[in-house]
C-alpha positions, -999 to +999 in steps of 0.1 A: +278-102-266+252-087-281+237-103-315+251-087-346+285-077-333+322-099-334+350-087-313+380-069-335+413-073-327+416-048-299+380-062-282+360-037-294+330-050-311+314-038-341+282-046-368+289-064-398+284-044-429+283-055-464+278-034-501+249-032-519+253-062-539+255-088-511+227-072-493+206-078-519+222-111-521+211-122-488+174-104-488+167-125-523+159-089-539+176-068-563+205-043-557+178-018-567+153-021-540+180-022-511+188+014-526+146+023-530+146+004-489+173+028-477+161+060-496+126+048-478+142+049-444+129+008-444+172+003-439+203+017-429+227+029-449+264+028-437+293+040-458+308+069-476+292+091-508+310+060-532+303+028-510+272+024-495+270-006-470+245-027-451+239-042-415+237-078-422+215-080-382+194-051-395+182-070-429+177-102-413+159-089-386+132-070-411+135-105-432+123-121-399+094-096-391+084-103-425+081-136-422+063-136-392+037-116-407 
């Protein structure tokens, strides 16, 4: 299975997404500059007009380019 996805109940697999808050959480930044990263294009943003979430794969993969550099 490819990284970033679990199975759901019916075997289907799918990203795991979390809100703003926990993406800044685990980035070590504040809930403002995942919004400024998104608005940037830096991120994706997943969710509806009143919950924005987060790919956890997608931030840890631009926290490990970063630290590479």
């Amino acid at each position: 299975m490819a990284a970033g996805f679990e199975r759901t109940a019916g075997g289907r697999a799918r990203t795991r997404r979390v809100p703003t808050e926990l993406a800044a959480l685990a980035m070590g930044v504040t809930p403002a500059t995942i919004r400024k990263w998104a608005s940037r294009g830096k991120i994706t943003r997943h969710g509806g007009p009143q919950r924005a979430e987060y790919d956890l794969d997608e931030l840890f993969a631009i926290a490990r380019r970063d630290a590479d550099e």
